[in-house]
LUMLUMDREN-2810 file (N, C-alpha, C; in Angstrom, 1 decimal):
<atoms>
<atom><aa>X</aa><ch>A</ch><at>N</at><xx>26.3</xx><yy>26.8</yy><zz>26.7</zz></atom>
<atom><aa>X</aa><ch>A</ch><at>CA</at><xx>25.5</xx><yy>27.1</yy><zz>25.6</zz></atom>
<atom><aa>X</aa><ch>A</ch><at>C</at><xx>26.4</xx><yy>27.5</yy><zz>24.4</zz></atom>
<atom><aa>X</aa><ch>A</ch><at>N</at><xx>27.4</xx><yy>28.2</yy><zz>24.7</zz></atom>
<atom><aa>X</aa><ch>A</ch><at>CA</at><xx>28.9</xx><yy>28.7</yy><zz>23.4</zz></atom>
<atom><aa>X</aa><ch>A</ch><at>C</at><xx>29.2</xx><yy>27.0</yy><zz>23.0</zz></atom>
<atom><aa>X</aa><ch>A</ch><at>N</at><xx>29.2</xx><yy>25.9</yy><zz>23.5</zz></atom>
<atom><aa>X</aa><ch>A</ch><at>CA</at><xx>29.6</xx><yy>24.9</yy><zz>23.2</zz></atom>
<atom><aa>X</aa><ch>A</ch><at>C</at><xx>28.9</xx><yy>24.3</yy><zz>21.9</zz></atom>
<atom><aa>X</aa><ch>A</ch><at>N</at><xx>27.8</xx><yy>24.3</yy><zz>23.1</zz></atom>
<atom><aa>X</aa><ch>A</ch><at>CA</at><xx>26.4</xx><yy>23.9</yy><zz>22.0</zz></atom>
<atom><aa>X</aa><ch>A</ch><at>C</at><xx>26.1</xx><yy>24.5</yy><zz>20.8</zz></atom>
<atom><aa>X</aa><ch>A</ch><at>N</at><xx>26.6</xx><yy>25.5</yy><zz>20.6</zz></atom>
<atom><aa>X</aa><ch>A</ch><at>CA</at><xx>26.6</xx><yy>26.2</yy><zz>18.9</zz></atom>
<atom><aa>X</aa><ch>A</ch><at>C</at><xx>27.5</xx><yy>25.8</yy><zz>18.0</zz></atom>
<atom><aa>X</aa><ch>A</ch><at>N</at><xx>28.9</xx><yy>26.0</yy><zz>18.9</zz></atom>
<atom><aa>X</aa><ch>A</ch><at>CA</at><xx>30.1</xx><yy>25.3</yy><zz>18.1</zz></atom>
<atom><aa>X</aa><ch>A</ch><at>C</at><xx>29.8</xx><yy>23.7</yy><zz>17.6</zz></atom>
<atom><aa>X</aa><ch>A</ch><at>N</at><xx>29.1</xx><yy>22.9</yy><zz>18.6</zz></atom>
<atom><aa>X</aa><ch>A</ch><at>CA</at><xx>28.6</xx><yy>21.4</yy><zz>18.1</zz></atom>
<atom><aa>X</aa><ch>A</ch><at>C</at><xx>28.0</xx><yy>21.5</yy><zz>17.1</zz></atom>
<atom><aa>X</aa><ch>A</ch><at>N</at><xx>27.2</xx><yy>22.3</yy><zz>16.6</zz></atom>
<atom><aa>X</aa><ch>A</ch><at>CA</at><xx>25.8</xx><yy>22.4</yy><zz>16.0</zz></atom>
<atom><aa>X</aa><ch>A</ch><at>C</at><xx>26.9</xx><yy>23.0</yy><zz>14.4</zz></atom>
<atom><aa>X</aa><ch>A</ch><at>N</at><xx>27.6</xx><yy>23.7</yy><zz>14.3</zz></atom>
<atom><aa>X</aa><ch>A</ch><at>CA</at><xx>28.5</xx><yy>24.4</yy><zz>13.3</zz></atom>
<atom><aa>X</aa><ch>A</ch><at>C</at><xx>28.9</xx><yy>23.3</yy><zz>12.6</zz></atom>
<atom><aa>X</aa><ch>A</ch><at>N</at><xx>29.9</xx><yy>22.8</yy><zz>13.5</zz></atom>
<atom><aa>X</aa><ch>A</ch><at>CA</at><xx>30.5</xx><yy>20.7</yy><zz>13.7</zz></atom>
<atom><aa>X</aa><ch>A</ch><at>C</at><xx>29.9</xx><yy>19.9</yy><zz>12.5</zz></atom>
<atom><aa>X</aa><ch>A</ch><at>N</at><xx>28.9</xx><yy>20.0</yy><zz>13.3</zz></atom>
<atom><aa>X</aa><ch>A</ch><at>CA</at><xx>27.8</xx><yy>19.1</yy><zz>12.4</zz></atom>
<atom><aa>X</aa><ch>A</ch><at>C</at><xx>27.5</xx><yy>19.7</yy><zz>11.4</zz></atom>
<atom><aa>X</aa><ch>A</ch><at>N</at><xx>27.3</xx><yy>20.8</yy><zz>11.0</zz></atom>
<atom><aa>X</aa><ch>A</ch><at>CA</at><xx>26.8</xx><yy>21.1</yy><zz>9.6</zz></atom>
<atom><aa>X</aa><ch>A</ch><at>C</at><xx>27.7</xx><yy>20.6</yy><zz>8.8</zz></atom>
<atom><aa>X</aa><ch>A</ch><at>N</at><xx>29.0</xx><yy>21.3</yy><zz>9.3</zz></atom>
<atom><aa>X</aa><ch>A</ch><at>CA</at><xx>30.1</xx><yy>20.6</yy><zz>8.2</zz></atom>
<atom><aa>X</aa><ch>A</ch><at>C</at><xx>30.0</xx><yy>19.4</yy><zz>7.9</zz></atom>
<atom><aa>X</aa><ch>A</ch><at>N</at><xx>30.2</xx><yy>18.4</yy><zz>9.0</zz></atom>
<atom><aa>X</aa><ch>A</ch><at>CA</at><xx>30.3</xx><yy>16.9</yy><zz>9.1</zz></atom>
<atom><aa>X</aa><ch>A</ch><at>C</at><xx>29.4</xx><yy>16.7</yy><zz>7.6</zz></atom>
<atom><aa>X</aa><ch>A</ch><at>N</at><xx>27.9</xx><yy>17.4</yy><zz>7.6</zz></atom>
<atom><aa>X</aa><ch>A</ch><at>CA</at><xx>26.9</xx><yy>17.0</yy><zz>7.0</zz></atom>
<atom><aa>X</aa><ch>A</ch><at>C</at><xx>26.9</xx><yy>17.0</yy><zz>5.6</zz></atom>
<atom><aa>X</aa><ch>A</ch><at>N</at><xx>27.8</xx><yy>18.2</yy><zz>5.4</zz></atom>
<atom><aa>X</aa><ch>A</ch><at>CA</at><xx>27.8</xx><yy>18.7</yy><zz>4.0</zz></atom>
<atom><aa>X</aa><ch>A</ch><at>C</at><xx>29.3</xx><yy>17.4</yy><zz>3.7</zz></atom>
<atom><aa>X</aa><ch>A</ch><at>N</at><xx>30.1</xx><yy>17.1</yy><zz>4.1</zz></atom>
<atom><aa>X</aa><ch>A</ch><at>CA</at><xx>31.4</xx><yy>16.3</yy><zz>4.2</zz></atom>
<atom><aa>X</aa><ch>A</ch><at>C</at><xx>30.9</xx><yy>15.8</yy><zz>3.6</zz></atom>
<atom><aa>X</aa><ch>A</ch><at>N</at><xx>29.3</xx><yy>14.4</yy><zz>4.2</zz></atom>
<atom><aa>X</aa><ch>A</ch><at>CA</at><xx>29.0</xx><yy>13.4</yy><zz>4.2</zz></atom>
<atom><aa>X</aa><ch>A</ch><at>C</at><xx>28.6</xx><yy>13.6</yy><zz>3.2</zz></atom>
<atom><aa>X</aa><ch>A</ch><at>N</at><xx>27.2</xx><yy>14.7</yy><zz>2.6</zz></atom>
<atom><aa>X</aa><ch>A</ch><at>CA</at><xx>26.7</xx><yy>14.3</yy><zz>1.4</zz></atom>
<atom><aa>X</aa><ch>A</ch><at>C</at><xx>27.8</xx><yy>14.2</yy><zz>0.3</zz></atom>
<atom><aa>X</aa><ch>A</ch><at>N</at><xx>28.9</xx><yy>14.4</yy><zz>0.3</zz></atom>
<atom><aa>X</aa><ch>A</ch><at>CA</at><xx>29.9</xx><yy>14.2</yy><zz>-1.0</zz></atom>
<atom><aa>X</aa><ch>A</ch><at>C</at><xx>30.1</xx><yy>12.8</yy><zz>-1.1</zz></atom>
<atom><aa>X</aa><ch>A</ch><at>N</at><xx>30.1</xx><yy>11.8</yy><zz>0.3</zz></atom>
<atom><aa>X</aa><ch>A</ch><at>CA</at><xx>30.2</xx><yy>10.6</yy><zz>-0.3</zz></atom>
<atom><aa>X</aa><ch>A</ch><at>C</at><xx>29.8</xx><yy>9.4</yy><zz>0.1</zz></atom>
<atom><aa>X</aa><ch>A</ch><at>N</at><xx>28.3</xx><yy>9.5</yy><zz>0.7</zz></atom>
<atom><aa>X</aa><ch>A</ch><at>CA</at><xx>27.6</xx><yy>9.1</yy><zz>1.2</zz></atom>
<atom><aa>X</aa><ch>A</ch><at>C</at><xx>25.8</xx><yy>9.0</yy><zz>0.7</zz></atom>
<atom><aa>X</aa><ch>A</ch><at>N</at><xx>25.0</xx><yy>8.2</yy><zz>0.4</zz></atom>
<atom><aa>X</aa><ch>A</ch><at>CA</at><xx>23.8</xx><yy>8.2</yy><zz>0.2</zz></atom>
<atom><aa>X</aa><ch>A</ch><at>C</at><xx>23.0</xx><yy>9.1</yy><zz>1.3</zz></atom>
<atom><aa>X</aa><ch>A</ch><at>N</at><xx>22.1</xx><yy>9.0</yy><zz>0.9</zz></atom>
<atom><aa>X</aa><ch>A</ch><at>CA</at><xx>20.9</xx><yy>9.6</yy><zz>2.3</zz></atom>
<atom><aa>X</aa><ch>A</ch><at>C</at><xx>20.8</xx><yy>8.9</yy><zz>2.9</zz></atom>
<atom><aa>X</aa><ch>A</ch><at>N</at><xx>20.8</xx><yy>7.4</yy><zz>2.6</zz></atom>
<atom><aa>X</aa><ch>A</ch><at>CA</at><xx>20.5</xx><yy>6.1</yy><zz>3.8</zz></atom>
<atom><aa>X</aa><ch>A</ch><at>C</at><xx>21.9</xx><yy>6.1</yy><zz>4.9</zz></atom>
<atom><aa>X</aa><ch>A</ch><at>N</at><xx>22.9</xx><yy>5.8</yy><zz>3.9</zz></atom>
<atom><aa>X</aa><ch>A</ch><at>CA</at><xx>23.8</xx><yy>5.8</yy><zz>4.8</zz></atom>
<atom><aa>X</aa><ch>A</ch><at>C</at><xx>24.5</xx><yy>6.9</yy><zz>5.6</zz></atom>
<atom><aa>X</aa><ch>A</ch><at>N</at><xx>24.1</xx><yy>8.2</yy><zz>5.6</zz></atom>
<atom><aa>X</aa><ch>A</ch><at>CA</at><xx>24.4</xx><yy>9.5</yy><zz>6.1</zz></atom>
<atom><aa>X</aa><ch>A</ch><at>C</at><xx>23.5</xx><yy>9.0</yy><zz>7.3</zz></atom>
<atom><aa>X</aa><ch>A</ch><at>N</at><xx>22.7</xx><yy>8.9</yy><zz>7.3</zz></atom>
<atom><aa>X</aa><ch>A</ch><at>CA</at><xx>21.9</xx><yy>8.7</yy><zz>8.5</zz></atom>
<atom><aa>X</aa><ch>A</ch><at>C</at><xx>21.9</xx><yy>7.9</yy><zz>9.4</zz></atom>
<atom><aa>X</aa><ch>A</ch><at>N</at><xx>22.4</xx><yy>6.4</yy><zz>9.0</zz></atom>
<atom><aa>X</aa><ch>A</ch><at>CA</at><xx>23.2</xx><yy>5.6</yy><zz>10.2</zz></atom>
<atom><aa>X</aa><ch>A</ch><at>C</at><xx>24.5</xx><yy>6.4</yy><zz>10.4</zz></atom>
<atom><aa>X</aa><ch>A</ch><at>N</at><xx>25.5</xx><yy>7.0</yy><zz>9.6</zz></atom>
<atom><aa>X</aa><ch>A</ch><at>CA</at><xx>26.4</xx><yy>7.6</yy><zz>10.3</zz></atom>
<atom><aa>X</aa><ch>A</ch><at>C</at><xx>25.8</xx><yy>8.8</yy><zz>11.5</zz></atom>
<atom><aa>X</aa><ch>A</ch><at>N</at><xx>24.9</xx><yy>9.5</yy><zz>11.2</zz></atom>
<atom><aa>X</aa><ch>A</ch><at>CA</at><xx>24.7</xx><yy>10.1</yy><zz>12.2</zz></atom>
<atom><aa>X</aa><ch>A</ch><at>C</at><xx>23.9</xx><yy>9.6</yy><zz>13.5</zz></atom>
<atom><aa>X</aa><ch>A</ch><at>N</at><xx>23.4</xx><yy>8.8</yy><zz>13.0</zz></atom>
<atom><aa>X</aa><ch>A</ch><at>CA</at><xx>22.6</xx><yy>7.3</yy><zz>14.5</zz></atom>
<atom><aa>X</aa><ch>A</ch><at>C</at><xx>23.9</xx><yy>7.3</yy><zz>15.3</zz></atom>
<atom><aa>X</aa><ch>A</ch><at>N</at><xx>24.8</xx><yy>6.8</yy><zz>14.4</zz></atom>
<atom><aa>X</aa><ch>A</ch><at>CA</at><xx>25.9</xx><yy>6.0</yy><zz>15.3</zz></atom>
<atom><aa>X</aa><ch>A</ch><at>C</at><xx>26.7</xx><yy>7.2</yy><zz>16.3</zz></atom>
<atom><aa>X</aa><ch>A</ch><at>N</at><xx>26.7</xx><yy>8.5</yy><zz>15.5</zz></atom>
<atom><aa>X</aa><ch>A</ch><at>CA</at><xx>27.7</xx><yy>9.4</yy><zz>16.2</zz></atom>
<atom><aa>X</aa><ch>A</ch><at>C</at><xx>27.0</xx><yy>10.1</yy><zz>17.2</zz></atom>
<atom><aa>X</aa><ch>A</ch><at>N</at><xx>25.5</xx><yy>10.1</yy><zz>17.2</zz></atom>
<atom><aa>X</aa><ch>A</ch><at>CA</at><xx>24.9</xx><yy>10.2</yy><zz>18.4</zz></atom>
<atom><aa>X</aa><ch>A</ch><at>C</at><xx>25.1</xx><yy>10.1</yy><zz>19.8</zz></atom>
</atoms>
């Protein structure tokens, strides 16, 4: 479950990363794909 929060942290970052240089469309197949 400690894991699963740290993933969840991960990703927020990743998310905020992405909106700097990435569309909405394309943020979202990157996250499809890292699924």
């Amino acid at each position: 479950e400690e894991r699963r929060i740290e993933s969840v942290e991960d990703e927020s970052k990743i998310d905020e990363a992405l909106e700097l240089v990435l569309t909405a469309s394309e943020k979202a197949e990157v996250m499809r794909a890292l699924k």
